[in-house]
N, C-alpha and C positions, 0 to 999 in steps of 0.2 A: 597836266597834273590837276588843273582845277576841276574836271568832271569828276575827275574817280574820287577827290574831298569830297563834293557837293555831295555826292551820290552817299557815303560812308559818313556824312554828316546826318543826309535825310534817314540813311537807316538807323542808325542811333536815334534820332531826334523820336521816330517811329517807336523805335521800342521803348525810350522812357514810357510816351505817351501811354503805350499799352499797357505797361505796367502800373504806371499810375492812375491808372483810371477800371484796371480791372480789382474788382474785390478775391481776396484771396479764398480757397475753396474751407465750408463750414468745417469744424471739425465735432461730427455729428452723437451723439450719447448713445452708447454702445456699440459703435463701430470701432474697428484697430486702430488706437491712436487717440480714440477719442474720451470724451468724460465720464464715468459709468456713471448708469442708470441706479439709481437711489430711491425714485417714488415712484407713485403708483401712475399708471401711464394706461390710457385705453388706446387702442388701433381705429383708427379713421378707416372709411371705406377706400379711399386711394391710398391706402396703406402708410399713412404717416402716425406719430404719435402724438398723444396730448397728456400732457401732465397734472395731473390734481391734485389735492388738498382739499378736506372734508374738516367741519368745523361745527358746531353746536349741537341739537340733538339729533340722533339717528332720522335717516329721513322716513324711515317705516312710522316714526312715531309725531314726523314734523304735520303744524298745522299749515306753514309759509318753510317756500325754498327760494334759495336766493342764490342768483351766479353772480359772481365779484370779479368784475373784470378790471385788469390792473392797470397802470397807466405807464410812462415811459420809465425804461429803465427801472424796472418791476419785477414782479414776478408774483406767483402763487404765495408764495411766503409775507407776502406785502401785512404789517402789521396794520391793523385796526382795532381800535379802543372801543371794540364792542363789550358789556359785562356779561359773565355768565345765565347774572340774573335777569338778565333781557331777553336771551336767548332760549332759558327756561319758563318764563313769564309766557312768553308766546310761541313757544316750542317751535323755534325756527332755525331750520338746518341749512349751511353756507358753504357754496362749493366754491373754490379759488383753483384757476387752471393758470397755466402758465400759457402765454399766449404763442403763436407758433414765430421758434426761433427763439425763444426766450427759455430760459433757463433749460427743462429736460425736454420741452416739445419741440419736434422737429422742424429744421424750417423749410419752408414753404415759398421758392421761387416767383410762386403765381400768387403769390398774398397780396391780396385786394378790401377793401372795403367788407364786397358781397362776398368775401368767402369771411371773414372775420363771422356772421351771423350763423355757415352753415357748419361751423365748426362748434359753435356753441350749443346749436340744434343738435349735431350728433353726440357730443359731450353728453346733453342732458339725455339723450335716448341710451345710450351704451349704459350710461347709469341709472336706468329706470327712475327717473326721478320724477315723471308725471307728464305728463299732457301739456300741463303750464308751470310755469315757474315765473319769478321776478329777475330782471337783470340789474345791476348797478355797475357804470363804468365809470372810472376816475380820469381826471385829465386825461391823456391819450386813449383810455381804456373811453370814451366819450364819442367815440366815431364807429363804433362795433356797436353800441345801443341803438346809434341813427341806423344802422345796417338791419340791428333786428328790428327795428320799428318798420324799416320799408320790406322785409322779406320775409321775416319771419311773425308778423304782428300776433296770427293767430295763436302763436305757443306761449305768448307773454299774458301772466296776472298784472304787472308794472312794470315802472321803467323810473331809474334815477340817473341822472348824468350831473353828477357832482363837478364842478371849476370844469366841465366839459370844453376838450377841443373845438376849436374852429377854425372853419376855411377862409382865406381871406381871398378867395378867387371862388365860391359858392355863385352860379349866377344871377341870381336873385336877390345877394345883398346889394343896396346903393354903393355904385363905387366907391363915393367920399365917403359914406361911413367906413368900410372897409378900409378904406386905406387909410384914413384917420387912425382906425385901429392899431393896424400894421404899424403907422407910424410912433406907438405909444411905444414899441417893444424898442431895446437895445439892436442897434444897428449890424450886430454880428448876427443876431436871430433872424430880421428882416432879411437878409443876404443867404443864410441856409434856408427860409422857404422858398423862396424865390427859385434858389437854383434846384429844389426838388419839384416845386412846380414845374418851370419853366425849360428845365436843361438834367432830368434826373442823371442822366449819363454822366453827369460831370461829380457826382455827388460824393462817390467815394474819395474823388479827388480831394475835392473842395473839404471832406470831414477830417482827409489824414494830412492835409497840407499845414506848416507849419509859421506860413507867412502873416496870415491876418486870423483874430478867433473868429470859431463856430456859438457851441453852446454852450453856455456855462454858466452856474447861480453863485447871484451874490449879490450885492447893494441893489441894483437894477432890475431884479428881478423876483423879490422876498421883499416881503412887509414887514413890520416890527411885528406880526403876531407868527408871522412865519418862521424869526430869528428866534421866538421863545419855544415856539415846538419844537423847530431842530434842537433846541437846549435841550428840552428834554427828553426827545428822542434815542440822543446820543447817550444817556443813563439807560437807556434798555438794549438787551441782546440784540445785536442783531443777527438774525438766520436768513441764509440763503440767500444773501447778497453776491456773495462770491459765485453765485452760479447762472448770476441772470444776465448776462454775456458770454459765458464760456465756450458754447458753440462758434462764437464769431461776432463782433462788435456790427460788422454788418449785416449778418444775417437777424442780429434781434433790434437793434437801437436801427440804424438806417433804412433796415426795410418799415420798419414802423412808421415813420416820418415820410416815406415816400409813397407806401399806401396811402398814408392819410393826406396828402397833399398832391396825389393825382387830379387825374380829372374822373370827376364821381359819375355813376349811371341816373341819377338823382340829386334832384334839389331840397334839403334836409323843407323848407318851404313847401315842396309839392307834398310832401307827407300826411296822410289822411291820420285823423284821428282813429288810433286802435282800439278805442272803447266807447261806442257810442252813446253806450247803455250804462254810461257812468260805474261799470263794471272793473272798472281795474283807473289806474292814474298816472298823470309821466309826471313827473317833478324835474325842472332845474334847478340846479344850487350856486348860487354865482357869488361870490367873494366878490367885496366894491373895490377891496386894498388888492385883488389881486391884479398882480404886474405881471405875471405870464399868461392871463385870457382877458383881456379887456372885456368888462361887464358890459360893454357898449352893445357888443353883438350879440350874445348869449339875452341880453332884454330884450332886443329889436325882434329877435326869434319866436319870444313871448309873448311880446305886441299883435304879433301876424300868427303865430298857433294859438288862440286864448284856451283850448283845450289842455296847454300844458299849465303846469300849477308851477309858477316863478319864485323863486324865494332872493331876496338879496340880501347878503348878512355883511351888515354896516360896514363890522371891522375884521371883514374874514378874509384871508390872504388865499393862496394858492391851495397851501398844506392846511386847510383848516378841515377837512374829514378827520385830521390826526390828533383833533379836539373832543374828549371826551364827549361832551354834551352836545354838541355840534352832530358829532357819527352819531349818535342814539338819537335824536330829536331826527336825523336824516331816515334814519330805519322805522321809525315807528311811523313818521308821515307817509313813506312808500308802502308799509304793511296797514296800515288802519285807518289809512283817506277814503 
């Protein structure tokens, strides 16, 4: 009698395992079943979708174009406290796409780093929007800037990477600093890089398991300037929140985190400067209060590229783009450096 237990033990034990560790299939925008399609959407060359959002003046009539690339748990709809009269002052037209897997853009199994850059590239080709453009990525949207800087350099007039991501396994950071780093964050965030670093397979598991937390904001991770913007953030509409997971929690938040915490084709360090000719400018924007990128290694980056232009705002937290003067003092240094 004990075999045939053993035996109808391991197969259950088996199947939980597979169940728990496989992601459930996307449920895709405009397929049977799935979300309908709402916005305007261009077709990739391997026939996937991308979703936009257009924003200031016609780009027929713009002098600066700018792609907005969104950060986690995001989307095209992402608000920024840009004013109209800035946008007219400089007649600069702002495209926001949804990034793939996130809200109406399809996702993308094979999403990597290096396709983040060529998605952006065909983005701006399908829209005729020029030769060159500016790019800006916010927190996670902060690792598709490094992407276009290594593949796409030539299409870029600028680059901002605002509270930009970072690797804490990049090989070229100093261990200790890096792990210094690592060890400033809350010990449930240290424990979800790690296992998408080190063990992604386990990852679905480790996000839907109920025993110890993943990620999540709150004292540990938000500064006093951060508590005041959510304040008032929470007084304005929000749109299109409800759509930037609907495909699948995995296919938009998980696979985001697990691109970005592969192992890269490049060290953001080996990266040549794209303007030699002082033609165009990269900016980073690093919050000192901010507790989700430790300003340690976003500086150390600046030390060893001195062609990037560093900015550190004393009392600026994570959410600080979502600062009036902050966002505008960021756009006009990426448009008029």
């Amino acid at each position: 009698m004990i075999a045939p237990i053993a035996v109808a033990l391991a197969v259950g034990l088996l199947g939980w395992a597979y169940q728990a560790l496989k992601p459930p299939p996307p449920k895709i925008c405009g397929s049977p079943g799935g979300p309908p399609v709402t916005s305007n959407r261009v077709k990739l060359s391997d026939g996937r979708h991308l979703a936009y959002r257009e924003s200031g003046v016609p780009k027929e009539d713009a002098k600066f174009k700018i792609i907005v690339i969104h950060g986690f748990e995001s989307s095209k709809d992402v608000y920024l406290p840009i004013s109209e009269e800035l946008t007219e002052e400089l007649k600069i037209y702002i495209l926001f796409f949804d990034r793939a897997g996130y809200g109406e853009s399809d996702p993308y199994p094979s999403r990597s780093v290096k396709s983040e850059a060529f998605d952006i590239q065909e983005l701006a080709d399908q829209l005729q929007i020029g030769s060159k453009f500016y790019v800006m990525g916010m927190s996670m949207g902060g690792y598709p800037v490094w992407s276009c800087l290594k593949y796409i350099p030539h299409r870029l007039s600028g680059a901002a990477l605002v509270v930009p991501f970072v690797h804490y396994w990049w090989p070229r950071f100093p261990v200790s600093l890096a792990r210094e780093a690592l060890g400033r964050l809350p010990l449930s965030f240290q424990r979800t890089f790690r296992i998408a670093h080190y063990t992604p397979w386990l990852f679905y598991w480790w996000m839907t398991q109920t025993w110890f937390p993943t990620l999540s904001m709150g004292q540990a991770t938000l500064s006093n300037q951060d508590f005041e913007i959510l304040k008032r953030l929470s007084e304005i509409p929000s749109v299109g929140q409800e759509k930037v997971t609907q495909q699948g929690v995995y296919e938009s938040l998980h696979r985001d985190i697990l691109a970005g915490y592969a192992k890269w084709e490049f060290d953001p360090l080996d990266v040549s400067n794209p303007f030699p000719d002082n033609e165009g400018s990269v900016h980073i924007w690093q919050g000192y209060e901010d507790k989700m990128i430790p300003y340690q290694l976003n500086r150390y980056l600046s030390e060893k590229l001195p062609w990037i232009r560093y900015h550190e705002v004393p009392d600026g937290g994570h959410l600080m783009i979502y600062n009036s003067n902050i966002c505008e003092t960021i756009i006009r240094a990426l448009l008029l450096s």
